[in-house]
N, C-alpha and C positions, 0 to 999 in steps of 0.2 A: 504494500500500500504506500509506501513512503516514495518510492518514484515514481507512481503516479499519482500521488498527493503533493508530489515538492519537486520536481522534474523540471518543472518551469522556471525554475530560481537558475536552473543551470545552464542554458542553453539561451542564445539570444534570440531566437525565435520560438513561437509557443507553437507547439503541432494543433494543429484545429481541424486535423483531418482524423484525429481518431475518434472511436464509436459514440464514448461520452463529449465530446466536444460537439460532434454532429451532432447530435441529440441536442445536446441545450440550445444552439443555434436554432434550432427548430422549437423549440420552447419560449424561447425569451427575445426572438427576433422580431422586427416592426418598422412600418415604413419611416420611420425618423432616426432610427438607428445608427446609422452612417453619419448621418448628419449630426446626432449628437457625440460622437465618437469627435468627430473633425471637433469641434466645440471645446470638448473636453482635453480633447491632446493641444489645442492652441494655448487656450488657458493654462494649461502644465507647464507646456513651453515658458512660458511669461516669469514661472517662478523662477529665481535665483538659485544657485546651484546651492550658495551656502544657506539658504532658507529651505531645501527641501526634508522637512521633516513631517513628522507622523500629522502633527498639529494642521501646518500648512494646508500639506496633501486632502485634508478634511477639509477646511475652510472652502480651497481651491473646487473640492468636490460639491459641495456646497453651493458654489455660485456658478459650478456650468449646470447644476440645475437649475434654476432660476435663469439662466439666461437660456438653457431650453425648454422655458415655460413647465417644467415638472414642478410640481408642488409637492402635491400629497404622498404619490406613489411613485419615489425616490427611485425603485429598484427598476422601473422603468429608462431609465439613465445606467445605474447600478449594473448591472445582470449585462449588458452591451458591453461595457468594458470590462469588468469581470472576464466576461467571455473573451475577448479579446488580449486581455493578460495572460489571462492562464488558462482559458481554454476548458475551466473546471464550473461545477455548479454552486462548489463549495470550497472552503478554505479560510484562510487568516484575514481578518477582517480587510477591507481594499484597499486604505492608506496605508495602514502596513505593510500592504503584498507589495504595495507601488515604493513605500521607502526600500524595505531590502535588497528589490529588482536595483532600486538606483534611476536615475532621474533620463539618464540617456537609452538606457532598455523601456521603461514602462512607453515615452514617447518612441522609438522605435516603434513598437508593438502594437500601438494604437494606428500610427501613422501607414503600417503596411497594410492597413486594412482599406485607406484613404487611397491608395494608388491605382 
């Protein structure tokens, strides 16, 4: 379970083509998706390298919701990049997952979904 629970920490790209990854894609996917993805990795970008902490990375998550109109149901936002990180339905909370990754892997990973 540990490597594929924590796999994703290791390797600069997240596999999205395996069975569970498929799966949530089809679960948690939606026509704003992409678009909230590009939002989210912009606003990452913006953060400072020596500011990217657990804190931040929340705040930061924070306001690419509100700037794509999610309100209530967060994981609407949440669960796109989620997937997008690591490919998993579960795991260590998302600013977390995003500090460990490191500030040039988490935008990587968002951004190759943007190409």
């Amino acid at each position: 379970d540990f490597v594929r629970l924590c796999g994703h920490f290791f390797t600069l790209d997240v596999d999205l083509a395996t069975e569970l990854a498929i799966q949530m894609e089809k679960e948690i996917w939606h026509d704003d998706a992409l678009e909230m993805i590009k939002v989210t990795a912009k606003i990452l970008e913006d953060i400072p390298q020596d500011e990217w902490t657990v804190a931040t990375i929340k705040q930061t998550l924070r306001k690419a919701c509100k700037e794509c109109g999610v309100k209530k149901k967060q994981s609407k936002l949440m669960m796109p990049v989620r997937w997008a990180i690591s490919g998993l339905p579960v795991g260590a909370p998302l600013p977390e997952t995003m500090f460990a990754l490191g500030k040039a892997k988490t935008i990587h990973r968002l951004n190759c979904l943007c190409l």
